[in-house]
Structures are given as C-alpha cells and as structure tokens.
N, C-alpha and C positions, 0 to 999 in steps of 0.2 A: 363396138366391142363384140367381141365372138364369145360364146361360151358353150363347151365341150360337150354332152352329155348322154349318157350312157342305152338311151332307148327313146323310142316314140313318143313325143306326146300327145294325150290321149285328150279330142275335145271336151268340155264337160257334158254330162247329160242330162236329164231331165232330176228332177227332184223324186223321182216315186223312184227312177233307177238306180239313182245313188244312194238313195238310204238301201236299196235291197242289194248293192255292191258292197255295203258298208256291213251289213252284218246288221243292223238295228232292229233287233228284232221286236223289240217289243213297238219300236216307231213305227211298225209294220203288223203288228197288228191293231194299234190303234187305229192308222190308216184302212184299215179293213172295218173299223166298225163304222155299222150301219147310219147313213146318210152322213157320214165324216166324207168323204172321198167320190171322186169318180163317177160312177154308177147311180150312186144313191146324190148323188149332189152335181150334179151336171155344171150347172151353171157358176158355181164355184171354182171347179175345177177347170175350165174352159176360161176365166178371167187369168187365176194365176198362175197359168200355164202360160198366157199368150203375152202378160206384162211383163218388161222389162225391170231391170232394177232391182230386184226381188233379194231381200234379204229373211230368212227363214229361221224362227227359234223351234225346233222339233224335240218334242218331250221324246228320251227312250231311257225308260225303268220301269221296275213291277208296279210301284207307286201311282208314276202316270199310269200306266194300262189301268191299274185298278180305281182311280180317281174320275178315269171317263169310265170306268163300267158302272160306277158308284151312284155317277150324276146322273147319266141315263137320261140324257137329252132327249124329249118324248117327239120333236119337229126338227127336221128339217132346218130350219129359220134357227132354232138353237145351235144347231150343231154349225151351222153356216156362223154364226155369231161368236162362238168358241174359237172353231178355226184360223175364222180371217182375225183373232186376237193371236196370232203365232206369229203374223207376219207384216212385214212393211212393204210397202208398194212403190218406187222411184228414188227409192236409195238403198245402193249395197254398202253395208256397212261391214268390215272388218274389225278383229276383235284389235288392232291396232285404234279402232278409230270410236271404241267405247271410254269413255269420263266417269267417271264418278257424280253422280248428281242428273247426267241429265236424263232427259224426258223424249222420250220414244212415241211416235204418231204412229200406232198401228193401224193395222189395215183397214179393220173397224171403226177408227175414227177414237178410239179409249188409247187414254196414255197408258206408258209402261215407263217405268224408272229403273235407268242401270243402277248399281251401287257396285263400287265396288273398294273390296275389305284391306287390309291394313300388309296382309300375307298377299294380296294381289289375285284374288280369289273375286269371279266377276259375278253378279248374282241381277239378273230380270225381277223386276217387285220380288218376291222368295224362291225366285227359281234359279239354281245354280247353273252356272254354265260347262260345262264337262267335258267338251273337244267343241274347237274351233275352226271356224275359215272351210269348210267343205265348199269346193266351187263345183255348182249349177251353172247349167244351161242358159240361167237368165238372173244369175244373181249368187250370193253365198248362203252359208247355211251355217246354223252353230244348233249344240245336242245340248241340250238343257235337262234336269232330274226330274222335273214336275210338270205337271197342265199350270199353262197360265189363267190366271181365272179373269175375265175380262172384270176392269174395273177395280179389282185388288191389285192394290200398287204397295203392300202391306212390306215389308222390307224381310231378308232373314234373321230369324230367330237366334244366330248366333251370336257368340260374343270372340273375337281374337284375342290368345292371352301370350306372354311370352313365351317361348319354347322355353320348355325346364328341363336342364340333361340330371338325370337318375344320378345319385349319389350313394354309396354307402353309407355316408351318417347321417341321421336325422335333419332335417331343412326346418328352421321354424320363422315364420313368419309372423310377423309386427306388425301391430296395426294393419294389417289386411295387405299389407306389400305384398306383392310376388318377389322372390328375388329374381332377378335380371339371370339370363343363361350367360355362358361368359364369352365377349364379343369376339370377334377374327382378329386375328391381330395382322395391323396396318401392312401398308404395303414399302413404309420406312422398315416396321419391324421386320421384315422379310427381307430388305435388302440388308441390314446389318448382320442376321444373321447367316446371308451366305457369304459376305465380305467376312464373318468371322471366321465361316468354316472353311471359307479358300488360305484364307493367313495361316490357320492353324497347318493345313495341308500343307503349304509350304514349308513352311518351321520347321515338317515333319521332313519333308522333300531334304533341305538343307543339312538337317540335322543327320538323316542318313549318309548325304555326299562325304559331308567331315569322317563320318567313321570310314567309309572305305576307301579316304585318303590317307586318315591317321595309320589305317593297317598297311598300306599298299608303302606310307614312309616308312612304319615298322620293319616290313618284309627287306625294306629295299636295305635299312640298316644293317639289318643283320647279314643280310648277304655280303655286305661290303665290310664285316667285321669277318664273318667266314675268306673270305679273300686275302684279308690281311695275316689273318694267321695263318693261313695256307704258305703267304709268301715269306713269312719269320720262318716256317718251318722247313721250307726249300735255302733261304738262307744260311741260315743254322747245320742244315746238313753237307752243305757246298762247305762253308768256310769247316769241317771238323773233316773232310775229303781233302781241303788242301793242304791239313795242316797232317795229317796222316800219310800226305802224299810226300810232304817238305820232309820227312822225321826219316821214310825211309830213305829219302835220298842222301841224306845226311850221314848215315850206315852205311850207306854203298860207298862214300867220298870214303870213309876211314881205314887205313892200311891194315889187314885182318894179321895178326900174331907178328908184325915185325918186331916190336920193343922184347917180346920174349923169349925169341931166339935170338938175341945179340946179350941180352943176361946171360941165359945159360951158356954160351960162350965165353 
C-alpha cells in the first residue's frame, strides 16, 4: 500500500533536540540545572544517549522547575538517581501501550505505577501525563506536569465526578447523589429521528406537488369554460346573422305596392 503525503519526513532526533524543537521550556531549564544533564553528568548522559529502546517521562511546568529547585540535589549521584527515575531503558512504550494498574521498571531499578482515571486521563504514580508519543532518536517521549520522586508510587490526588451541565434552577441532591449529566442519545435514536425528518420532508414534497396540480387543473378548467362561452357566443351571433339575413330576403321575395294600385283602380 502507497500512501500520499504532503512533505519530507523528518528523522527523529536526539532527546535534548526535540524538547528544544518542542518549545519545552521549562524541560529545558530543568535540563540545564546543575549536574541534571550533559556537562555536569557525563556518564549519564553518555548511557542514555547510546541505549536503545528508550522511553522518556519529561517533567515540563513551573511546578517541576520549582520542585527540582526546591529539592536541591546537593550530588551528582542524587541528581543521577532523580533522573534515571524519568526513564525506561529496552522498551518504547507508547501511550497506546499504557493499562491502568501496571508497574513500570525504571531505569533506576524503582517502580513507577501508570493509573489511569475514569475520563481517560493517564497519570505516572501523581504525575499527569499532558502530551504524548514524541518520537526520539532511540525511543518515545511523553511530557508529564511534575518530578517524579523516585520510590513514591503515591497515586493522584483527584477524584473523577460526573460532568454536571449548568442549569437555571436549583439542582438538589439526596443523599450525596450527584445527579447524572444527561446521556447522548443512541445511535437508534439518531436514526429515527432522521427517518422522521426525511418523512416529514416528503409529506411536505408531496403535499406541495398536489397544490400545483390542483391549480394547474383549476387554470386548465376554467380556460376550457372561457372556451365554451366564447363558442355559445360565436353561436348565438351566427344563428341572429342568419336569421337577419332570411327576414331580409323574405322583403325582397314580396311584390312592393301591386295590391294597391289594382284598389285604387
């Protein structure tokens, strides 16, 4: 199978390029503090750069930034310890390929627990996941709201409640119910209501043809009644023509003043 499309694909690149293609700013300045990265961490950065597989959870919000500036990892070894808890080492995992429940082998060797919520909302032990599937150079990547703290596998703090749509009048709840938002309606109730609304349309279709057939017999009636008296009336003029024609001729047959000069004689 061929499929069409509209420009170049573009290899993926490394992980430090793609978050700073991505706009992540604040993943990038985490990534910039001291002995998190590169420079200051060599030997870290030289492992998951060169391993395959690599699946990456990357804090980017004020929160993380402010949460690593907060902890102030005083070693090297800490901040190596923090780090390699962001990531898995020999499996790219896609946000297709996250469960609810399981258990995550981080790179550290400390588990991590996906969960995820009722809305479909994926969450790392309390870290929310917030854009997914960014493809690296040697693996995927997904953008999470917080530091994950090695070892707290503690779950999110929320709770998922039904959607409640806004009403004008007061809503009161009973015994701690929520009331329920009001569902979609089925995909029977969708077909009846356009099977109704094509019937009606027709009815209306129909109901219009009868009228501009009933005028169109009207029109035709009455022209064929203008007809008829047109020809009464050509009738009617013919036969008072021949009978006007017969009365003079009738005058002309009769001998004018013979009987009255044979009297006077």
């Amino acid at each position: 199978m061929v499929h069409i499309i509209d420009s170049v694909l573009q290899i993926p690149s490394d992980i430090l390029k793609t978050v700073t293609d991505a706009g992540l700013s604040y993943a990038i300045a985490i990534f910039n503090r001291e002995y998190f990265w590169s420079g200051y961490n060599p030997s870290f950065f030289n492992t998951v750069t060169v391993a395959t597989d690599m699946t990456w959870f990357v804090p980017n919000s004020a929160a993380a930034l402010d949460d690593i500036i907060n902890a102030s990892p005083a070693t090297q070894e800490q901040f190596t310890a923090l780090a390699s808890y962001h990531c898995i080492v020999g499996s790219v995992l896609y946000s297709s390929s996250f469960k609810n429940g399981t258990k995550l082998t981080m790179f550290s060797g400390l588990p991590a627990i996906v969960r995820i919520l009722d809305d479909g909302t994926t969450y790392i032990n309390s870290a929310k996941v917030i854009a997914s599937d960014y493809l690296i150079n040697n693996g995927v990547m997904h953008i999470i709201d917080s530091i994950l703290m090695p070892g707290n596998t503690t779950g999110p703090s929320v709770t998922t409640l039904p959607t409640i749509i806004p009403s004008s009048q007061p809503t009161e709840i009973a015994n701690g119910t929520i009331p329920q938002a009001p569902r979609e309606l089925s995909v029977a109730a969708y077909t009846g209501i356009g099977v109704g609304a094509g019937i009606t349309l027709l009815l209306i279709i129909i109901g219009a043809m009868l009228c501009v057939r009933q005028k169109r017999l009207a029109n035709q009636k009455g022209q064929l009644n203008r007809q008829r008296h047109s020809r009464i009336f050509e009738l009617s003029a013919g036969v008072e023509g021949i009978a006007q024609l017969e009365t003079r001729e009738r005058f002309r047959e009769l001998p004018v003043g013979r009987n009255n000069n044979s009297r006077c004689r």
